[in-house]
N, C-alpha and C positions, 0 to 999 in steps of 0.2 A: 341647606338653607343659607349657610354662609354665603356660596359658592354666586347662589343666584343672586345672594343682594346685593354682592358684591359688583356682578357681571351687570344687574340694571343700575348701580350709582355709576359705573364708569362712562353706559353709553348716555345716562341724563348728565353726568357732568361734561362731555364730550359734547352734547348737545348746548347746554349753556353756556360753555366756553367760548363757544362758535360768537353768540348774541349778546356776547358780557363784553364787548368793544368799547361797549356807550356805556356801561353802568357805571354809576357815581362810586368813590370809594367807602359812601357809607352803605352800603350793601352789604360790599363784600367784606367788612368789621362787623354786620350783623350775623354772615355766615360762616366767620370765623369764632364770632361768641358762642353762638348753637354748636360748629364742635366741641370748642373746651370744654361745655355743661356735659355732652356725650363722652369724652372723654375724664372727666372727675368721675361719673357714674359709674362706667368702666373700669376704672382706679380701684371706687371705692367698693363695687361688685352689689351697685344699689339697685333698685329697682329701675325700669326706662322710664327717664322722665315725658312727660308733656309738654310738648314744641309745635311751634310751628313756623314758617318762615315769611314775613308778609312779602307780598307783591313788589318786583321789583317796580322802582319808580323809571319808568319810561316812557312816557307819555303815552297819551292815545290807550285804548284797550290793553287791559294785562294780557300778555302772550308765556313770556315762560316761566315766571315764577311761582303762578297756580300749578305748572305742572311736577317744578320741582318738589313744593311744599307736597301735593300727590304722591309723590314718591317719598318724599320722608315720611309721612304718614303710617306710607306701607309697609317701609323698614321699619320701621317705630313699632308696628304691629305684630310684624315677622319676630322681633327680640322676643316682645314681652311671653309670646307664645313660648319659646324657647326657653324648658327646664333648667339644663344646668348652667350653673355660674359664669365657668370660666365660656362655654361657646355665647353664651348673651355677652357676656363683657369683649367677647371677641367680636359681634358684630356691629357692637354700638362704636367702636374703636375700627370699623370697615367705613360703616357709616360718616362717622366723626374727619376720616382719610376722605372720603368723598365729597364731604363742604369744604373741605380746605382746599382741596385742588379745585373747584369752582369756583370760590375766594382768587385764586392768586391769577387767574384769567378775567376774570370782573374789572379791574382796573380798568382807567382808560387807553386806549391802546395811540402808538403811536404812529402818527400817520407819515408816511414821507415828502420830503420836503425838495426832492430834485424833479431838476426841470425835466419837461419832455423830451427836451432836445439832446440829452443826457441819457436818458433810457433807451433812447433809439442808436447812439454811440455806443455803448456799452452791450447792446441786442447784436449789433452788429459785429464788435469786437470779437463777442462770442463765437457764434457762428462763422468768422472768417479762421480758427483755428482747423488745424489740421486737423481732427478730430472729426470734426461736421464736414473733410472735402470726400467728397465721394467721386472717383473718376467714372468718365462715362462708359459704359457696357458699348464693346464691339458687338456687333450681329453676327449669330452663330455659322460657323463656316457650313456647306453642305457637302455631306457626307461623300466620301469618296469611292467609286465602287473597285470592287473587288477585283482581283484580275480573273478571276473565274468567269464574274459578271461581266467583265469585259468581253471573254472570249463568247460566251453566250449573246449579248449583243450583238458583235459583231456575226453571227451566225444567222441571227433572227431579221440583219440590216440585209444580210446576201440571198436570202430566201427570199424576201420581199421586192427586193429589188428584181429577182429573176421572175415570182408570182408577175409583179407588176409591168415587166417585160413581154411574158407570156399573152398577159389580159391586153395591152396594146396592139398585139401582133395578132391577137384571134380578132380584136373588133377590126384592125382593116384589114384583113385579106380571110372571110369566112372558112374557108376550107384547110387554113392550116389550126383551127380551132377544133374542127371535126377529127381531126388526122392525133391531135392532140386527146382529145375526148375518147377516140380508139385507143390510143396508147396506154393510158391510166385503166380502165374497162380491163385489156388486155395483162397488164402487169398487177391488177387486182386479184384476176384469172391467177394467173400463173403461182402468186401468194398464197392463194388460199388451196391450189392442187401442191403444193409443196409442202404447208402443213399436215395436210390432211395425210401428205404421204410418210413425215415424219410420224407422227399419230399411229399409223398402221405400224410401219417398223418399227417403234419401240414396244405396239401391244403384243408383235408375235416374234421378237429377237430373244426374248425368256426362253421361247418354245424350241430354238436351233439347236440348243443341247442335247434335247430329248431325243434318244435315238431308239428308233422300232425296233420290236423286239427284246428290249432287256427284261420284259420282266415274262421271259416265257418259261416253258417247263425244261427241267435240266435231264439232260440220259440218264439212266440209272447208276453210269460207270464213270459219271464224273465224282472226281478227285477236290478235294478244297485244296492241294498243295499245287495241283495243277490251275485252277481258278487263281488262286493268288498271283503263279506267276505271270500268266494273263497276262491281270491286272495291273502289275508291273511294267511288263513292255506296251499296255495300252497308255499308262501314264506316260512312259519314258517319250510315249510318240505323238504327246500333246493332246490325247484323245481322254480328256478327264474324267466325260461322263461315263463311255463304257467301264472304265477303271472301276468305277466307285459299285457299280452296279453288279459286277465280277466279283466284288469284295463283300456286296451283300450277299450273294450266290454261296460263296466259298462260307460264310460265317452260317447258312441254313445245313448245307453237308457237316460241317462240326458237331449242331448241333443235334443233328439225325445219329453222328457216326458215335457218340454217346450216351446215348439214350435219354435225352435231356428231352428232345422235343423231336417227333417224327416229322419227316419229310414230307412235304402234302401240297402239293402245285396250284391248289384252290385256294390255299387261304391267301388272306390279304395279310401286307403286313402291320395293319393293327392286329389283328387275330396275333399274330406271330410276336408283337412285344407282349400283348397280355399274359401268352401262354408262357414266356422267358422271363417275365416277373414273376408267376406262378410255380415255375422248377426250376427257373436257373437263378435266382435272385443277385448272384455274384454279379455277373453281365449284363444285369438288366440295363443301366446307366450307360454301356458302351453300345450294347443294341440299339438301344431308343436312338443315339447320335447317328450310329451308322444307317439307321431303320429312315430316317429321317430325308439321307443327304440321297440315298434312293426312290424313295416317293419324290422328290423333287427332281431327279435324273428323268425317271419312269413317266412318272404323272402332272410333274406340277412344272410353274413356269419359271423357275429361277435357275441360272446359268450358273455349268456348272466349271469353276477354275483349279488353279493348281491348287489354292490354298483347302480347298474343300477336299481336297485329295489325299491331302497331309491329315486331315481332319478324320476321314474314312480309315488313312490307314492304321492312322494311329489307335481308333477303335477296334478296327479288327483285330489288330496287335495282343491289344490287352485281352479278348475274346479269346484268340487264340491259346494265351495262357493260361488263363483260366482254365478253360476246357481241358486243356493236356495236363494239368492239375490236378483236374476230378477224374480225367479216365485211369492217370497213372495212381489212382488213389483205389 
């Protein structure tokens, strides 16, 4: 409640202040007697007295002193509501701060007394300080291109100029525009059977590895130590796929010659890791690699190199041990 009586005496005295130019000094000794009664009350922690403020005398129609007396009213109002002591004695002493600072703007104000020609001297002194010199803005330079953009440019200027040499030389002599018109047609030809033939040789250069035959049925009296070696001098002689494919061969004789898994020229080799997960558990993990780099030799279309060869041997390797492991067990 304070807070707000407070915040509307400042913007009515703020407002009177403004229109208290012209007011006579007995005004504002009337609006300094009504505080000190507000303030003795305050003091004394009496009851809010009854006040009011008459009209200032300004001729013509009252303007702002009925609004003020309005708002004392309301403060006047706002106190007496207010139970305890000391916050009533605090707003009538808010109050009371409120006619005094509209008292001490009431006065008559003083007007100035220099000439025009003075104001205009001194406007201009102003303004001629460094302060107020603002230099003028140069126009923004335009941007400089790139040397990239440069060489680009100058690529797009050589084109155009040879198009536009081109388009001269077909409108006057017709038949070197036709000769022209063959050419492009012709060299459109030739682009599109060149892709077309890239296209072909990459879908069947997977397939060049694959060599017939490897995955047929093996004699009865083949040997895995003879398989192996093979595979060896088929590596040694750059021929990767056979190698790998010898290495699967030679790891199916191990596992026949142990009784892990019979020999059977039908099955596939999914059949053949299932059945090596199922009794040979040890070698399942190097089968399945080796099982792998053979269906891709035999069937599938991925080329087959030296590193895959490293990769085969190294499976059979461990296969191989394993097994002389279990037989010598």
């Amino acid at each position: 409640m304070v807070a707000a009586t407070l915040a509307c005496s400042l913007a009515l005295s703020a407002f009177a202040s403004a229109a208290g130019a012209s007011l006579p000094p007995d005004f504002s000794s009337t609006l300094i007697a009504a505080a000190q009664r507000l303030e003795r009350a305050a003091k004394a922690s009496a009851a809010v007295p009854a006040m009011h403020i008459p009209p200032a005398p300004l001729g013509g129609p009252p303007r702002f002193s009925p609004s003020l007396d309005d708002w004392l009213q309301r403060s006047l109002d706002s106190a007496r509501k207010t139970k305890p002591v000391k916050a009533r004695a605090a707003a009538l002493r808010t109050i009371a701060a409120s006619l005094r600072y509209v008292a001490t703007g009431a006065g008559p104000a003083a007007t100035s007394a220099a000439p025009r020609g003075d104001l205009e001297a001194a406007a201009k002194s102003i303004l001629a300080e460094s302060t107020y010199r603002v230099s003028a803005t140069k126009p923004a330079q335009a941007q400089q291109p790139t040397i990239w953009e440069r060489i680009l440019n100058w690529i797009i200027d050589r084109i155009d100029a040879l198009l536009g040499g081109l388009a001269t030389a077909t409108q006057k002599v017709p038949i070197v525009g036709v000769i022209i018109g063959y050419a492009i047609v012709g060299a459109a030809v030739i682009g599109l059977a060149f892709v077309g033939y890239r296209i072909a040789r990459r879908l069947t250069s997977r397939r060049d590895a694959a060599v017939p035959g490897l995955g047929d049925a093996l004699p009865p009296s083949t040997n895995a130590d003879d398989l192996y070696s093979l595979a060896r001098d088929a590596a040694r002689n750059g021929n990767a796929a056979p190698a790998v494919a010898l290495l699967y061969q030679a790891a199916l004789v191990l596992l026949d010659r142990v009784d892990r898994v019979a020999y059977d020229p039908s099955r596939t080799p999914g059949e053949y890791r299932r059945l090596v997960r199922r009794k040979a558990q040890a070698i399942a993990d190097a089968f399945d690699a080796l099982a792998r780099l053979f269906v891709a030799v035999a069937f599938g279309r991925a080329s087959i190199g030296a590193d895959d060869w490293l990769r085969a041997d190294a499976a059979y390797s461990g296969i191989r041990r394993s097994l002389g492991a279990l037989e010598a067990a």
